[in-house]
N, C-alpha and C positions, 0 to 999 in steps of 0.2 A: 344623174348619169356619171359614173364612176370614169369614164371616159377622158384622156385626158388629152385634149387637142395639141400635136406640138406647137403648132400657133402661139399658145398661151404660154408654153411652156418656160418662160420666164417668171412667168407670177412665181412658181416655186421657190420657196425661202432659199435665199443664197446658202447657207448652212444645210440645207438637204439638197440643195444639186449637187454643190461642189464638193462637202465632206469637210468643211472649219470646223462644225463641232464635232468631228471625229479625230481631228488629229491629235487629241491626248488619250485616245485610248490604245493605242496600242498596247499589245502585250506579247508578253513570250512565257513558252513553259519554264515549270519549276524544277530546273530538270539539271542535271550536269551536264554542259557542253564539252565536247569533244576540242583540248584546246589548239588544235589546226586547224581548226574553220571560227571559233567565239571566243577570245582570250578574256576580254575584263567587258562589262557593262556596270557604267556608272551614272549616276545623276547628279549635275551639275547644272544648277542655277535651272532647275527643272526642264533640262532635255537632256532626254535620253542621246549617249554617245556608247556606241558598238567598236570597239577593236577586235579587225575582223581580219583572219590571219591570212598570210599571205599568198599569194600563187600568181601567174606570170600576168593575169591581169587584173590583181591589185594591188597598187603599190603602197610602199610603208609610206611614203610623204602622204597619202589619203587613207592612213588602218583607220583614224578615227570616223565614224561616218555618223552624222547628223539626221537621224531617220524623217524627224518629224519635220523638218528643212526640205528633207528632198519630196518626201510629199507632198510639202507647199505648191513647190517647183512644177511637181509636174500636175498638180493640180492646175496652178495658172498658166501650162501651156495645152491641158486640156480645154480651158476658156478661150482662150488667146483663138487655138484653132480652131473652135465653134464658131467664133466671132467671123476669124476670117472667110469662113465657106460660106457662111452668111444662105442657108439652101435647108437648115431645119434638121440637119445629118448632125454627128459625131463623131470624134474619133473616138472617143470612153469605149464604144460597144466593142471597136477592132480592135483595141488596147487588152480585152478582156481574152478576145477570141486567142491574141497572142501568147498571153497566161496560159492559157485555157489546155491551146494544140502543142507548147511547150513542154506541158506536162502530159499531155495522156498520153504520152504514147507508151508510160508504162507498164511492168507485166509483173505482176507477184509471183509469178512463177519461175522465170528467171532472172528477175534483179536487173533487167535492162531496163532505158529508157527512163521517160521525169524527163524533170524541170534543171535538174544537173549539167552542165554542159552547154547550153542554147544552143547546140547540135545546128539548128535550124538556120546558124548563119552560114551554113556550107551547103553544098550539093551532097549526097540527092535531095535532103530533109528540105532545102528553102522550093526547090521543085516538086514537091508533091502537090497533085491536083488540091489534095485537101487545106494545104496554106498558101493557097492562092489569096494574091491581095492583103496579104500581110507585108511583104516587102516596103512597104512607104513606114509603118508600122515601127517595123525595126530600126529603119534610118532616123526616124523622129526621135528614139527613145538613144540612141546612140551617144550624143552630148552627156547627157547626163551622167551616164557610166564614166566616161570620160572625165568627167568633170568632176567629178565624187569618188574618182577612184574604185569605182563596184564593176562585179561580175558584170556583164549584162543581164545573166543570167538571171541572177539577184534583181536587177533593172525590170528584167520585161514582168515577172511575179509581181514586183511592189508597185508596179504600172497597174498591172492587170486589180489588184489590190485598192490603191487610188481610185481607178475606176470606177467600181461599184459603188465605193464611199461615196466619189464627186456624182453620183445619179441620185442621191439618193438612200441606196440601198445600204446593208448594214454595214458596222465594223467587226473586220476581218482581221484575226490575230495573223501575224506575219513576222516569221526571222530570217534576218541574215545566212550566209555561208554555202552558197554555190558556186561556183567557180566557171570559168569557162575553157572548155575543150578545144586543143589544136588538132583535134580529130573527128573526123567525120562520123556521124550515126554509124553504128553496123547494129539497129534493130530494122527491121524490112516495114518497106509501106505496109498501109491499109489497117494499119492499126487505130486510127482516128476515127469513128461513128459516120457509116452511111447515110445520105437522107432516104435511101430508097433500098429497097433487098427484093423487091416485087411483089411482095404480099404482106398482107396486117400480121401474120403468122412469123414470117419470115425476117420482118420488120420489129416487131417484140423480140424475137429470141435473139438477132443482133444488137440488141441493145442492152438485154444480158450478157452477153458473151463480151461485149466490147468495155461496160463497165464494171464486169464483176470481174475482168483480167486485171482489172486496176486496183479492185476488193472494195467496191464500193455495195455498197446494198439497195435494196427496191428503194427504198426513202430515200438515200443518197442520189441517186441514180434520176429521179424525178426533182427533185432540188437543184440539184444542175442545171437542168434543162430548166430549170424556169428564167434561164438566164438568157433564153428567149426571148425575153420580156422587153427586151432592147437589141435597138440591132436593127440591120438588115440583108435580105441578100441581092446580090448584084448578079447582072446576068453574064459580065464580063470575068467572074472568077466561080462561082459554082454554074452559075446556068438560071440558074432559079431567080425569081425575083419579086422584091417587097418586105416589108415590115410586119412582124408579128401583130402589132399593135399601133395604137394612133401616138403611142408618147414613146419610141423610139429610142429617147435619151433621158427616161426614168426610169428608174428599177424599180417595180413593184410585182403584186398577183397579178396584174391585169392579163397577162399572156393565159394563165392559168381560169383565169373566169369566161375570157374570149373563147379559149377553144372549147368550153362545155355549151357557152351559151347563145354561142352565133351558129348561122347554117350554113355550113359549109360546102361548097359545090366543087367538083372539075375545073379546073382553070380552061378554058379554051380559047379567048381570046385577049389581047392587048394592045391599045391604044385605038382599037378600030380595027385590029388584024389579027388573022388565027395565030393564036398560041403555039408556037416550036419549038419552045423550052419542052423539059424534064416535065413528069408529072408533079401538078402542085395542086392547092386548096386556095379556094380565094374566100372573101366574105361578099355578103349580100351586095356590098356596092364596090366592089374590086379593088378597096384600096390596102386588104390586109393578105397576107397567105399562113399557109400551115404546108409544112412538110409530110408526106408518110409516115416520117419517124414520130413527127408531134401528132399524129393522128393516132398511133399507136397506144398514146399515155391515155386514152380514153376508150380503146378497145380492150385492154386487157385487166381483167377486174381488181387487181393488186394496185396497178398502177393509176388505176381511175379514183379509187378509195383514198390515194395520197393525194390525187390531183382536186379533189374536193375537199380536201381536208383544208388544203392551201388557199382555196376560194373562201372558205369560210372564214380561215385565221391567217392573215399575213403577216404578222408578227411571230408567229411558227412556222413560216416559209423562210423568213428574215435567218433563224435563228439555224434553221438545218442548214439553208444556206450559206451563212457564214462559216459554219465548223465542215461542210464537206468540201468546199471552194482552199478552206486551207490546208486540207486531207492533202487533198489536190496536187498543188503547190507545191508540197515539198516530198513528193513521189518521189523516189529516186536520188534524195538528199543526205549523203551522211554530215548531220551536224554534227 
């Protein structure tokens, strides 16, 4: 049983929850950086140090920034705070989600929106229904920018980055040079991914329309979502509620094998009382859900072909999802 009870979830090698043997690979393109945002990268006594150029929130006493240090950092206060909740939860999965709603909201059509700015510390962006329950999120991560002298912007990405590594999941190349905004979003809500449109039909085609505004492709686009695979929802910030899967705070296919190969019913009840929430999916013994939207990636024949493809090989799940997570990322980013 390929199942992984969070219970257990300890036995996993400290080096694949946390991401230690990931913190020497970073990398960055071979690329010429634009020198207002990436002045010099050097190696010194084998860590990488970024002189990262200026703007009002970051200061010359902290250009030099110590990538693989702040990694450490917040890798051991993703532990630190698993430890404390001591309840089987995560922060890694809302640290992703932060990454995640930071960056999509952009549009290759007109160059709004990304990971640019962290927009999302102002009104309306921290008030949209859809980053609800992020707020603790950003206060966590806030120190650290602080402290390191970095965008948050930069912060919430190499968090969101962090993240996956400390589950588990793959390494994710990540650069410096976003900056943060003394000005509020002006891209309009509703640009972040539905769980529900009203039908399987309706439900597929916004989910093109939502990730191909960002120029993501079918493969891209179901690689994402497998990020599923961790997490959960609360009924106090979407409405919905429950975990994809039993191992909540791994990153693996399992999200992707469970929705092919469990039965999936109508939610109608919880805890002993009819179900009030949104429409959801439970499994055989109530302790998983599935959204419409993840019910989609198995209705539609393009996107079921990748979602099997990813059941079979999770080391090519690993691999699209690390290079589309950093597509991602840096949406919206002039380095």
């Amino acid at each position: 049983n390929r199942i992984v009870n969070q219970r257990i979830l300890k036995s996993v090698p400290i080096g694949r929850r946390f991401g230690t043997s990931n913190f020497n690979r970073l990398s960055f393109q071979n690329k010429s950086f634009n020198s207002a945002s990436f002045a010099v990268s050097a190696l010194i006594g084998g860590v990488t140090l970024l002189a990262i150029g200026f703007s009002p929130r970051v200061s010359e006493a902290s250009a030099l920034i110590d990538v693989q240090k702040v990694k450490k950092e917040l890798s051991s206060m993703i532990e630190a705070e698993d430890e404390k909740r001591a309840d089987g939860t995560s922060i890694a999965p809302t640290l992703v989600r932060l990454a995640w709603h930071a960056a999509g909201t952009y549009s290759i059509h007109d160059k709004t929106g990304g990971s640019n700015g962290s927009t999302m510390r102002m009104a309306p962006e921290c008030s949209w229904g859809a980053n609800a329950g992020l707020s603790y999120s950003r206060q966590f991560l806030r120190p650290i920018a602080t402290k390191y002298g970095m965008s948050e912007a930069d912060v919430w990405t190499l968090a969101g980055v962090t993240a996956i590594e400390s589950m588990g999941g793959p390494s994710i190349r990540w650069r410096p040079g976003r900056t943060d905004s003394s000005e509020p979003t002006t891209v309009p809500d509703g640009r972040l991914p539905s769980a529900n449109k009203g039908c399987s039909k309706a439900n597929i085609a916004h989910i093109r329309e939502i990730f191909g505004r960002m120029g993501f492709s079918d493969r891209e686009i179901v690689a994402l979502l497998g990020a599923h695979a961790v997490g959960r929802c609360h009924t106090d910030a979407s409405g919905y509620w429950g975990p994809w899967t039993y191992a909540e705070a791994t990153f693996s296919n399992e999200y992707f094998r469970l929705l092919l190969e469990e039965k999936w019913t109508v939610k109608k009840t919880h805890n002993g009382q009819p179900w009030t929430g949104p429409l959801q999916y439970e499994s055989p013994d109530g302790a998983l859900m599935m959204l419409p939207s993840d019910m989609a990636l198995k209705e539609d024949p393009e996107f079921l072909r990748i979602v099997q493809s990813y059941v079979k090989d999770e080391a090519l799940f690993f691999k699209d999802f690390s290079d589309a997570f950093s597509k991602l990322l840096e949406l919206g980013v002039n380095f």
